[in-house]
C-alpha positions as CSV (number, residue, x, y, z in Angstrom):
1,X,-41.2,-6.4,-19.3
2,X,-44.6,-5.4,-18.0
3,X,-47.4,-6.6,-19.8
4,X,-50.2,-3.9,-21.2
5,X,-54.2,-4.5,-19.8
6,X,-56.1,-4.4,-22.6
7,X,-60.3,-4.1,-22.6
8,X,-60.4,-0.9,-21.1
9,X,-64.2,1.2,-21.7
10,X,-64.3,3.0,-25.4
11,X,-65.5,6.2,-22.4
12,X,-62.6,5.7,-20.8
13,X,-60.0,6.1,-23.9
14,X,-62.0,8.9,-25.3
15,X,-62.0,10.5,-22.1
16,X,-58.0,9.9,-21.8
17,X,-57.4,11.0,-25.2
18,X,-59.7,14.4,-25.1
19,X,-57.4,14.9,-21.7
20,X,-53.7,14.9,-23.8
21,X,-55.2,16.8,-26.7
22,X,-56.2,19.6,-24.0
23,X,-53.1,19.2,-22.4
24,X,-51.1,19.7,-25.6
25,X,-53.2,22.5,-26.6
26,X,-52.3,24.2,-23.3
27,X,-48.4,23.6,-23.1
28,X,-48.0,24.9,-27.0
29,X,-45.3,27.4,-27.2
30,X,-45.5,30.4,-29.2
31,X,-44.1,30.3,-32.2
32,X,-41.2,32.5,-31.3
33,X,-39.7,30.4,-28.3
34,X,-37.6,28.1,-30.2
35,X,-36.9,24.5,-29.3
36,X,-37.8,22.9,-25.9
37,X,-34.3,22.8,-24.0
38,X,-32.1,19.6,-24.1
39,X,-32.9,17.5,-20.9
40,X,-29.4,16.2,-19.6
41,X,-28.6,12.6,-19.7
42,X,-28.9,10.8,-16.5
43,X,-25.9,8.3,-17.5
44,X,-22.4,10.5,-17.3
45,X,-20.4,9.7,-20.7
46,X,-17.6,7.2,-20.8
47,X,-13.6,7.5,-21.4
48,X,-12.4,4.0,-23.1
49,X,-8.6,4.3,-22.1
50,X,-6.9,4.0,-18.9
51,X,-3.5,5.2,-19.1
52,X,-1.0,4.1,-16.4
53,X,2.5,5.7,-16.0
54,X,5.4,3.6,-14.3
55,X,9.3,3.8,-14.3
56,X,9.0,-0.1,-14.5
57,X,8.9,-1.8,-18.1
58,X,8.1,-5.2,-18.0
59,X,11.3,-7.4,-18.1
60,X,8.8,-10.4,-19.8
61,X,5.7,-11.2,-20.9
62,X,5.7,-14.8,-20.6
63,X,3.2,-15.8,-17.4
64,X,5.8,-18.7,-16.3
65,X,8.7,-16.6,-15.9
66,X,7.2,-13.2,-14.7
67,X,8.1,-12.7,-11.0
68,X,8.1,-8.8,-10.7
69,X,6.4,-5.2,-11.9
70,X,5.8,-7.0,-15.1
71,X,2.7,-8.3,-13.7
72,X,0.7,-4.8,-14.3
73,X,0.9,-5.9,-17.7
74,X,0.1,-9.8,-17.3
75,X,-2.5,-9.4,-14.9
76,X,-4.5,-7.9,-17.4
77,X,-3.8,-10.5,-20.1
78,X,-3.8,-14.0,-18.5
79,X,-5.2,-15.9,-15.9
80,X,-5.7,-18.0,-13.0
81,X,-7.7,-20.6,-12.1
82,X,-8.5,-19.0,-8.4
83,X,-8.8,-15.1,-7.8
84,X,-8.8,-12.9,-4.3
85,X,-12.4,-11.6,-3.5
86,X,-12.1,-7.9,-2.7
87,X,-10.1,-6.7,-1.0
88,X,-9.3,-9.9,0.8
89,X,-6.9,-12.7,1.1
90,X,-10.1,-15.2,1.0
91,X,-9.9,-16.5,-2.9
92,X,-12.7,-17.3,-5.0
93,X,-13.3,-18.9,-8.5
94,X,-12.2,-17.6,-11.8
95,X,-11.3,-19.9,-14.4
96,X,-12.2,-23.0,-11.8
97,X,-16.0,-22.6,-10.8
98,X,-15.6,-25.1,-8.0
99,X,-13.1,-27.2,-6.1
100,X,-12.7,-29.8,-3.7
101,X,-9.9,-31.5,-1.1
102,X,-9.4,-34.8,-0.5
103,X,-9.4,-35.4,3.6
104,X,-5.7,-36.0,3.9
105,X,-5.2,-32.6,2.4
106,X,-3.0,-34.0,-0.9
107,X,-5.5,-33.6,-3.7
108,X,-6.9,-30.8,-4.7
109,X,-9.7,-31.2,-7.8
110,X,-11.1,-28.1,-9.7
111,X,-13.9,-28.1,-11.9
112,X,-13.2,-25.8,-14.6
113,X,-15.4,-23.4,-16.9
114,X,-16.3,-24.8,-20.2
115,X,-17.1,-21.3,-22.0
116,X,-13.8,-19.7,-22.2
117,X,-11.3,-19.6,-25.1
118,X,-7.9,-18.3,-25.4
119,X,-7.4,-15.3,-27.6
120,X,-6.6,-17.2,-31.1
121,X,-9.6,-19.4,-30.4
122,X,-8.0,-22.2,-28.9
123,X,-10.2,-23.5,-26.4
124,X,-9.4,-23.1,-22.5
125,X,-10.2,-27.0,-20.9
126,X,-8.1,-29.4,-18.4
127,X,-5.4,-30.2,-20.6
128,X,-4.4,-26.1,-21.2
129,X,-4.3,-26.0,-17.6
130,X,-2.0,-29.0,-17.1
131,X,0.2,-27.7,-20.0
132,X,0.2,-24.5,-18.7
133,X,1.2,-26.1,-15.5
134,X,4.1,-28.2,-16.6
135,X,5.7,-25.7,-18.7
136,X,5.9,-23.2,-15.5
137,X,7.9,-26.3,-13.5
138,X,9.8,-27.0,-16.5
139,X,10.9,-23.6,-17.3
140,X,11.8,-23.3,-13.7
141,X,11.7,-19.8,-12.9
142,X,8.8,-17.3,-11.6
143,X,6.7,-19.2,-8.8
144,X,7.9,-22.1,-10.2
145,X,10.2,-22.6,-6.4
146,X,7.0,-22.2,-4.7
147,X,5.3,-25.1,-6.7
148,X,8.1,-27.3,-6.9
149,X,8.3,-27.4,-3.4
150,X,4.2,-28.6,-2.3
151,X,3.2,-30.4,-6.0
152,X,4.4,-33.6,-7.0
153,X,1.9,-33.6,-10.6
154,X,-1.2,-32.2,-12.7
155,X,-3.5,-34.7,-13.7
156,X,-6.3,-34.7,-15.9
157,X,-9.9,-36.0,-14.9
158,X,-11.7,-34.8,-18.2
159,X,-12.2,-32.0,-20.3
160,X,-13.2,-30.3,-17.6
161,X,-11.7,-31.6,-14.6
162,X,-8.2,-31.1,-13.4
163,X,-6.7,-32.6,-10.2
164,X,-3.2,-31.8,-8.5
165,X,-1.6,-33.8,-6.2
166,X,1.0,-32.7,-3.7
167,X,3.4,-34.4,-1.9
168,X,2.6,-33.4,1.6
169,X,-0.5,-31.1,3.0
170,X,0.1,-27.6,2.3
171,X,-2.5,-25.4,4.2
172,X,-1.4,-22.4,1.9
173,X,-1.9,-23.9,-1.6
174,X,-5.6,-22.4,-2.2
175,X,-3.9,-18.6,-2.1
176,X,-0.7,-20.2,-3.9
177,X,-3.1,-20.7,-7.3
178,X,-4.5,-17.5,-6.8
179,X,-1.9,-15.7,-6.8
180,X,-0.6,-13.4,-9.9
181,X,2.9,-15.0,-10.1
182,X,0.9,-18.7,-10.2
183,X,1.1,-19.4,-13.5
184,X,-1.7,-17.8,-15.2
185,X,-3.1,-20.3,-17.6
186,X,-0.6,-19.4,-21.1
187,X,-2.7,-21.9,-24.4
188,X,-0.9,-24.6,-25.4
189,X,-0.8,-23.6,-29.1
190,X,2.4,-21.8,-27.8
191,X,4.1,-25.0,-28.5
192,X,4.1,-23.9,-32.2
193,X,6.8,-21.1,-31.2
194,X,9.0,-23.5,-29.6
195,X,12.3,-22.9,-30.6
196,X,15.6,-25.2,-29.4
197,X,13.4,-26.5,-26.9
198,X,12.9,-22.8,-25.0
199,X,8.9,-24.1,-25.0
200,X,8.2,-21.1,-26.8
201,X,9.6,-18.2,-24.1
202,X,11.1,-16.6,-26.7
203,X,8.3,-15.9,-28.3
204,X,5.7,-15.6,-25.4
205,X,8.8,-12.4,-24.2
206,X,7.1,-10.1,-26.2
207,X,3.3,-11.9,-27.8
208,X,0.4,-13.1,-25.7
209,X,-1.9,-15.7,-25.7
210,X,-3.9,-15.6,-22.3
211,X,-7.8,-15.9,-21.8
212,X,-8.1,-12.5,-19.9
213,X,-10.1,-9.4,-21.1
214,X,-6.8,-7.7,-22.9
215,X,-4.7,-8.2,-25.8
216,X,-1.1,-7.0,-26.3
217,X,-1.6,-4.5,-29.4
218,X,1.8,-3.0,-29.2
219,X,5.0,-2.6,-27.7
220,X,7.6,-0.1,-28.0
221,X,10.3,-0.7,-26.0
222,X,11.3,1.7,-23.6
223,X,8.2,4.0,-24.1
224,X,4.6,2.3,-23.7
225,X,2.2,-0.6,-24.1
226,X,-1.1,-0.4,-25.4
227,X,-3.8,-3.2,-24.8
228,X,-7.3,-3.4,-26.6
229,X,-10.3,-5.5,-25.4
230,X,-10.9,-9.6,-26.3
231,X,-14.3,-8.9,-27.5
232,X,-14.2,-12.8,-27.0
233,X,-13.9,-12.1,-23.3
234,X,-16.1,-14.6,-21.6
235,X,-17.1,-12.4,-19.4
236,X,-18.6,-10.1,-21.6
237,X,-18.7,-6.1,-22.5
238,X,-22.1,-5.1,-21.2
239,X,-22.1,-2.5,-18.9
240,X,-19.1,0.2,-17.7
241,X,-15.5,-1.2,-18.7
242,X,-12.5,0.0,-19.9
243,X,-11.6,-0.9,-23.9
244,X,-8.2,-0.2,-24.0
245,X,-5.1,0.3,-21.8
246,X,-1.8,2.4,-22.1
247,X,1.0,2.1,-20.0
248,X,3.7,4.2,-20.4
249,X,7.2,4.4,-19.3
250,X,7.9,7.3,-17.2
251,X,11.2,7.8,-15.8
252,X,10.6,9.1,-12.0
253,X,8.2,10.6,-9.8
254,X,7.8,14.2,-11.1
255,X,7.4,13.3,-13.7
256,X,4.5,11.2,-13.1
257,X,3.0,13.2,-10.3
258,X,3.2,16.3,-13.4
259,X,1.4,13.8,-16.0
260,X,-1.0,12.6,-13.0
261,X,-1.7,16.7,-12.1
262,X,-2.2,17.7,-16.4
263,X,-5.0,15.1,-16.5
264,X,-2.1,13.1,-19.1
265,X,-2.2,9.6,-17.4
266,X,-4.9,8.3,-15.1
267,X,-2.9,6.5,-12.3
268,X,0.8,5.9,-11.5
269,X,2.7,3.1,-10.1
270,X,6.1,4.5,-8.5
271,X,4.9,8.1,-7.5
272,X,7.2,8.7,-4.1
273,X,5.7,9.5,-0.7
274,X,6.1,13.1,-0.9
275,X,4.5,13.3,-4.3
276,X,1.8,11.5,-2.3
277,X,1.5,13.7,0.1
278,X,1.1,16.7,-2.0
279,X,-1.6,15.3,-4.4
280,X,-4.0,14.9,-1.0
281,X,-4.4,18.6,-1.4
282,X,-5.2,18.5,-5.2
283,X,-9.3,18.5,-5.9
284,X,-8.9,16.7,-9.4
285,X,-7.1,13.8,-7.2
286,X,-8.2,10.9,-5.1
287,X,-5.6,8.5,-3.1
288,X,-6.6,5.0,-2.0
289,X,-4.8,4.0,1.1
290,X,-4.0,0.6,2.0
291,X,-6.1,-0.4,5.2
292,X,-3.8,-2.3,6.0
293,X,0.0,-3.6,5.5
294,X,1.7,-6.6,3.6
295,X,4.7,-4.6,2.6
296,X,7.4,-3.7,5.7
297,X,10.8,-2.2,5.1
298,X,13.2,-3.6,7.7
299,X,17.5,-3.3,8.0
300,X,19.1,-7.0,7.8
301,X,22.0,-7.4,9.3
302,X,25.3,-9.5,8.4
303,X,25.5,-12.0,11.5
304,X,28.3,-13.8,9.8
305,X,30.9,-11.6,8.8
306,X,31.6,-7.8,9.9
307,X,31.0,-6.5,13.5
308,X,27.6,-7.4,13.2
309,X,28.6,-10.8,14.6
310,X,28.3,-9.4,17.7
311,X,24.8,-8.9,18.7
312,X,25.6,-6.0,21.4
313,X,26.7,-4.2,17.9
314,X,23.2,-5.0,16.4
315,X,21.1,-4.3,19.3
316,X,22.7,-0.8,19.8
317,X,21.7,-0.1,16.1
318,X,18.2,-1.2,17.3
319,X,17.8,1.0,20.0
320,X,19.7,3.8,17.7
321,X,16.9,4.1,14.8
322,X,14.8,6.8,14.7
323,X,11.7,4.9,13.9
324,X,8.9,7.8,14.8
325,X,10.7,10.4,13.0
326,X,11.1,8.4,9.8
327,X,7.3,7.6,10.0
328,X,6.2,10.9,10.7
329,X,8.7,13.2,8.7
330,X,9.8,10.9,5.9
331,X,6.9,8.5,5.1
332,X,4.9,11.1,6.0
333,X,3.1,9.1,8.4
334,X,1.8,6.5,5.7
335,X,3.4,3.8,8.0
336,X,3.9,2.3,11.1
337,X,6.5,1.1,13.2
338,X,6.9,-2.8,12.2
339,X,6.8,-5.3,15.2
340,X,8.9,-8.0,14.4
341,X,9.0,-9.4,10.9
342,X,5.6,-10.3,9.5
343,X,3.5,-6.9,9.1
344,X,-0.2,-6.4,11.0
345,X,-2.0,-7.7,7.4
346,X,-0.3,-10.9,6.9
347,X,-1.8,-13.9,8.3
348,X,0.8,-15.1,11.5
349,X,1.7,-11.6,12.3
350,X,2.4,-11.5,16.4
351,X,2.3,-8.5,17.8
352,X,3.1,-9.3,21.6
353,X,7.1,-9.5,20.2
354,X,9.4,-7.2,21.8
355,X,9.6,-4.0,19.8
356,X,12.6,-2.0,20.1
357,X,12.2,2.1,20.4
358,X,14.5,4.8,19.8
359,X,17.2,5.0,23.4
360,X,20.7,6.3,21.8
361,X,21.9,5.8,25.7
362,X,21.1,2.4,25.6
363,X,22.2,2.1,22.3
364,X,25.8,3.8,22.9
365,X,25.7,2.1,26.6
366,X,26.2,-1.4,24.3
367,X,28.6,0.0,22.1
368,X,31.3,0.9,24.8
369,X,30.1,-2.7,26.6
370,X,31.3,-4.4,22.7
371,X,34.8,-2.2,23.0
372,X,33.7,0.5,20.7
373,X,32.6,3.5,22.9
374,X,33.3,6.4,19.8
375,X,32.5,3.4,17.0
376,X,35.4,4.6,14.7
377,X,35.1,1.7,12.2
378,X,32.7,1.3,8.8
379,X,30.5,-0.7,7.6
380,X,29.0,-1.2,4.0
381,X,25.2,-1.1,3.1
382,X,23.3,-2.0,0.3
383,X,20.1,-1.0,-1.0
384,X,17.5,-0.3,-3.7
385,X,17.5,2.9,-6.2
386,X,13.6,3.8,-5.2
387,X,12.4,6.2,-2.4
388,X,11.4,4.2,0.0
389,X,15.1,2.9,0.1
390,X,16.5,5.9,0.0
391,X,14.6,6.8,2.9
392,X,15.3,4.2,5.1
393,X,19.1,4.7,4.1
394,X,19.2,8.3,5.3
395,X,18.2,7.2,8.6
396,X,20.0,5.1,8.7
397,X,23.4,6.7,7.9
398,X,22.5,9.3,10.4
399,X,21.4,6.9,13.5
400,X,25.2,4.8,12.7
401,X,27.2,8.6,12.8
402,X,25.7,8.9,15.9
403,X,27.4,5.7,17.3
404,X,30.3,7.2,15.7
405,X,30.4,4.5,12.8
406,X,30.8,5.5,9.1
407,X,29.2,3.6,6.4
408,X,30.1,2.9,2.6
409,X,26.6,3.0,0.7
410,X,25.8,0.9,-3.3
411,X,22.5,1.2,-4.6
412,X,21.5,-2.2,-6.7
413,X,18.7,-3.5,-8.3
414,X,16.8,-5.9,-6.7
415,X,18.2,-8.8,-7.9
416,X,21.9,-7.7,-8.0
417,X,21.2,-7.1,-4.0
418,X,20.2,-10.6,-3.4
419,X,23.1,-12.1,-5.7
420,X,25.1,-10.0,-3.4
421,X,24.3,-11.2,0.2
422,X,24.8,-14.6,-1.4
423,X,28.5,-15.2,-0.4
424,X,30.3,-13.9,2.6
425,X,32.9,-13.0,-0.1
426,X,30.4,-9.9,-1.4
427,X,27.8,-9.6,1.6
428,X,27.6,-6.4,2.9
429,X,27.3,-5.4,6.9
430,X,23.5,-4.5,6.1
431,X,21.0,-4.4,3.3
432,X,18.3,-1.9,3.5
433,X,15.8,-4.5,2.3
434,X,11.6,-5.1,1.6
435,X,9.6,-7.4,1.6
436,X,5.6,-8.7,0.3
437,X,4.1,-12.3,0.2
438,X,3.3,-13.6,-3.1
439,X,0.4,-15.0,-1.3
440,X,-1.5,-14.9,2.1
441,X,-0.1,-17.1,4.0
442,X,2.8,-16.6,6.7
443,X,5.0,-19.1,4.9
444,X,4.9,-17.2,2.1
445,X,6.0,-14.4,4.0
446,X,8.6,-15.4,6.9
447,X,9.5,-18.6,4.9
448,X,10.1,-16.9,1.7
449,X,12.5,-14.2,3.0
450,X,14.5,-16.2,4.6
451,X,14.8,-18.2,2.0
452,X,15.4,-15.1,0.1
453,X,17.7,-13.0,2.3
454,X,18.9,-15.6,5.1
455,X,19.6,-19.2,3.9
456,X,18.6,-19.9,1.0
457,X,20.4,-21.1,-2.3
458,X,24.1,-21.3,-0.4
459,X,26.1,-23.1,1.6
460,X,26.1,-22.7,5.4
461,X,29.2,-20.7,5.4
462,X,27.5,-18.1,3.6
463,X,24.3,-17.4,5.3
464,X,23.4,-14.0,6.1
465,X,21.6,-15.2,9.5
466,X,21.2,-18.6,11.1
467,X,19.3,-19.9,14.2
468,X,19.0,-23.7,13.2
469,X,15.4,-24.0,15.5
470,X,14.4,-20.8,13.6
471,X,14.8,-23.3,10.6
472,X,13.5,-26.0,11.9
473,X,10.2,-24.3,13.2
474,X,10.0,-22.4,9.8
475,X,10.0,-25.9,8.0
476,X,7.4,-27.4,10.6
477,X,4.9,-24.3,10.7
478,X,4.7,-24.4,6.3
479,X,3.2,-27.9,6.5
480,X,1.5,-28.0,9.9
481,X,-2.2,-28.4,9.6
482,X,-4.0,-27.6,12.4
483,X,-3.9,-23.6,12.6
484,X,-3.6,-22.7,16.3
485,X,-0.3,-25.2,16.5
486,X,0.9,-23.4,13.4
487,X,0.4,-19.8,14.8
488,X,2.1,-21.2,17.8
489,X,5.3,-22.1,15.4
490,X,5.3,-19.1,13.9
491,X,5.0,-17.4,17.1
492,X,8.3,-18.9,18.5
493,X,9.7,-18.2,15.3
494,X,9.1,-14.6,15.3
495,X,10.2,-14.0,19.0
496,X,13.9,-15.9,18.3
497,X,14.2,-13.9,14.9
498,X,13.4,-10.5,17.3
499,X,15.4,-11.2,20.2
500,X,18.7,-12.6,17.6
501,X,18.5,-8.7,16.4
502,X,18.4,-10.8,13.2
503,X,17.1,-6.9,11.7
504,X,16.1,-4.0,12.3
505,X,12.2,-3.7,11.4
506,X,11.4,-0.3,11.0
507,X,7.6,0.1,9.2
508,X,5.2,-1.5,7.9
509,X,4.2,0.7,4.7
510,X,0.7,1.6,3.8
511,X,0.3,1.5,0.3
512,X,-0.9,4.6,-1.6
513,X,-2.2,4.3,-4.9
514,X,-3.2,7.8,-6.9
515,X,-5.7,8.6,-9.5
516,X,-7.4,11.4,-11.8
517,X,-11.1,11.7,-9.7
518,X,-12.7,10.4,-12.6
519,X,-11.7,7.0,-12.4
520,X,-14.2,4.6,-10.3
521,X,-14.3,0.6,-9.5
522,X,-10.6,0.5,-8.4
523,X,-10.8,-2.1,-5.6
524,X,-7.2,-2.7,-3.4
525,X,-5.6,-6.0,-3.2
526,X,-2.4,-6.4,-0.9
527,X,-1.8,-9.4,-3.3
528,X,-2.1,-7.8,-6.4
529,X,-0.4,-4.3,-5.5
530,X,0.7,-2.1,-8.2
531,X,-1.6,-3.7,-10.3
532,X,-5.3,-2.6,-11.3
533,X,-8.9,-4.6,-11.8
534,X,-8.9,-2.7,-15.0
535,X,-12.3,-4.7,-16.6
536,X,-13.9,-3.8,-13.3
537,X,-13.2,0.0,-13.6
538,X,-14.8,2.6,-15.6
539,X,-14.1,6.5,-16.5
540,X,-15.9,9.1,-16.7
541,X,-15.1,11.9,-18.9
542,X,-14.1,15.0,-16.8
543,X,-16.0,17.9,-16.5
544,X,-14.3,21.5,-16.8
């Protein structure tokens, strides 16, 4: 605040006020005008609910277990010691203010905030985080694999000091605690719900207690969830924020491109690409694109069972895909064509692989060269129940009829597919597969869907694909320190996975997300897609 002169000449203030009194006397309005008109507010008035439509309900609430779209609703609730800045993989401190790494790379020690409490009141300090921590490993499911694999324990420094220790260097651990599946911090007063030793997931299913700046309110199954502010949030309420959150349970596309359209929800989650497409042309609309691409969409193919086996049979489907015309006329051109397996956004990706185009000579040049000049046998295919899938599917029925091979098609949920390509006994001939990284780091992405897809959880006997140096420079690369030799690993990886015909990798997908025009502060993670900065955000009421 400025701070008044004072002493100023009794002339000068009896000059000043004869000045305003003339002034006044001037402006008067006859007594017939009425009142002066309103001036506008500068500041545009406020909605205080973002509602969200998705055709996902959350499967859990419980931050140790959630490893899907229940995350749009944990996100909000819990959190992390670490957080991404921006828009990019580079993290930053949340619940930590600070950190440190030992210089052999096995302990990492984080200085946490001391002015942060859980949502009953229990305070958030080193031992919450260790507790929070173990429970995740003993539970044993969400990221809990990914954990298990780098940390050996959590130790506690003092109140506000937490170390972890891991059993070898791990150059992607930083992005692992930032990451939304990473056990966001749950209080330990959870313990109270423990029932049969379950460390309280029954309760925690469907009743939160996280630090973040929403609280579970409600929950009817099947139809929404609504989340009010923590006005405890240590972060605070001043300035534009959203107080409360709805996210309701929509059952497909139209339905939520209709909603979106009416001005009835604010953003959707699962809207399909040519829903997209269409609300580009809408005025009351605005899409943010993805700059650039974590998620690809590729065709895995059975090198173990099935004609597959032989690898004339897969390249032929390789050179058979129309890639262009599934970017440009079914995605729309929201895409690219993929080069190899790791897409142009993730940390590792090469793109000097070979890349395969569309040649059906080629393609039906190798079939007749494997004994199958008119094809004449089938094959079975797997596959997701969303758009994208579906997508990808049609193409690919079409590019195999033109080789002259018919295929048997079964739509499953995401994890029924990978349950399925587990044993040679149920595998299908080819999955129509995706694929993200929990976090930004190339082992999280090559190493995690082959664990995934290829070899892991299953005897040898039952891998989908196998190329034993593709395992043994996968294994090297996630623990190799220096970064050029571990591009270099990942590099020889990639070009064996590509020249194998281990898949078919069609696009890499440019996420769209859509929203009403009004709503501002949205900011695009790859790491946190389908999910919103909601505290960051703000709406403005619409204007007819």
């Amino acid at each position: 605040m400025h701070r008044r002169r004072i002493g100023l000449a009794v002339v000068a203030l009896l000059l000043a006020a004869a000045l305003v009194a003339g002034a006044c006397a001037r402006q008067a309005p006859p007594p017939d005008a009425g009142p002066p008109p309103v001036t506008p507010s500068a500041e545009p008035q406020l909605e205080d609910t973002f509602i969200i439509g998705s055709s996902q309900e959350p499967t859990t609430l419980d931050p140790a277990i959630v490893y899907d779209g229940s995350d749009r609703i944990t996100r909000l609730i819990y959190e992390s010691l670490l957080d991404y800045e921006g828009s990019t993989a580079n993290v930053k401190p949340h619940l930590a203010t600070e950190w440190s790494v030992s210089p052999d790379g096995l302990v990492y020690t984080f200085k946490l905030r001391q002015d942060v409490k859980f949502h009953d009141g229990t305070p958030f300090n080193a031992q919450a985080v260790k507790f929070s921590f173990d429970r995740m490993m003993s539970i044993g499911k969400g990221m809990a694999w990914a954990f298990k694999m780098v940390l050996n324990e959590v130790k506690v420094v003092d109140d506000y000091t937490v170390e972890f220790h891991l059993k070898k260097p791990y150059p992607g651990f930083l992005g692992m605690v930032a990451n939304r599946y990473a056990a966001p911090i749950i209080s330990p007063s959870v313990k109270q719900y423990e029932k049969d030793g379950d460390l309280g997931q029954a309760w925690a299913f469907d009743h939160t207690i996280g630090t973040g700046p929403y609280k579970l309110a409600s929950w009817v199954k099947k139809q929404e969830l609504t989340l009010v502010e923590n006005d405890q949030y240590w972060r605070g309420w001043e300035g534009k924020h959203i107080s409360r959150v709805i996210y309701k349970i929509l059952p497909d596309s139209a339905t939520q491109r209709m909603m979106l359209e009416r001005g009835e929800i604010h953003t959707a989650t699962h809207i399909g690409i040519d829903d997209i497409v269409a609300l580009m042309d809408n005025k009351d609309i605005k899409i943010v694109q993805a700059p650039s691409s974590n998620f690809n969409w590729f065709l895995l193919l059975n090198t173990n069972k099935g004609p597959f086996r032989d690898k004339r049979l897969r390249e032929a489907l390789a050179w058979a895909f129309p890639y262009q015309e599934t970017i440009e006329q079914l995605f729309r051109g929201q895409a690219r064509q993929a080069v190899g397996p790791i897409p142009f956004g993730v940390p590792g990706h090469e793109p000097n692989v070979f890349q395969f185009h569309r040649d059906l000579a080629k393609a039906k040049a190798l079939m007749a060269e494997a004994g199958f000049p008119n094809g004449g046998f089938k094959v079975t295919i797997t596959h997701g129940e969303n758009d994208w899938a579906r997508k990808i599917l049609e193409m690919t029925i079409s590019a195999l009829g033109e080789l002259g091979i018919t295929a048997e098609t079964r739509p499953l949920v995401w994890g029924a597919m990978l349950d399925n390509m587990k044993s040679m006994d149920t595998a299908p001939d080819i999955v129509v597969g995706d694929w993200w990284d929990d976090y930004p780091d190339p082992d999280a992405y090559l190493g995690g869907m082959a664990d995934a897809f290829w070899w892991g959880g299953r005897e040898e006997k039952d891998y989908f694909y196998t190329n034993q140096e593709v395992k043994e420079l996968l294994g090297q690369a996630a623990f190799e320190a220096d970064d050029a030799r571990r591009r270099e690993l990942y590099r020889q990886a990639q070009e064996i996975i590509v020249k194998d015909v281990a898949g078919v990798w069609v696009l890499d997908y440019l996420y769209a997300t859509p929203f009403r025009k009004n709503v501002h502060g949205f900011v695009f993670n790859p790491y946190y897609i389908m999910t919103y900065n909601v505290y960051d955000m703000w709406i403005e009421k619409e204007t007819k």
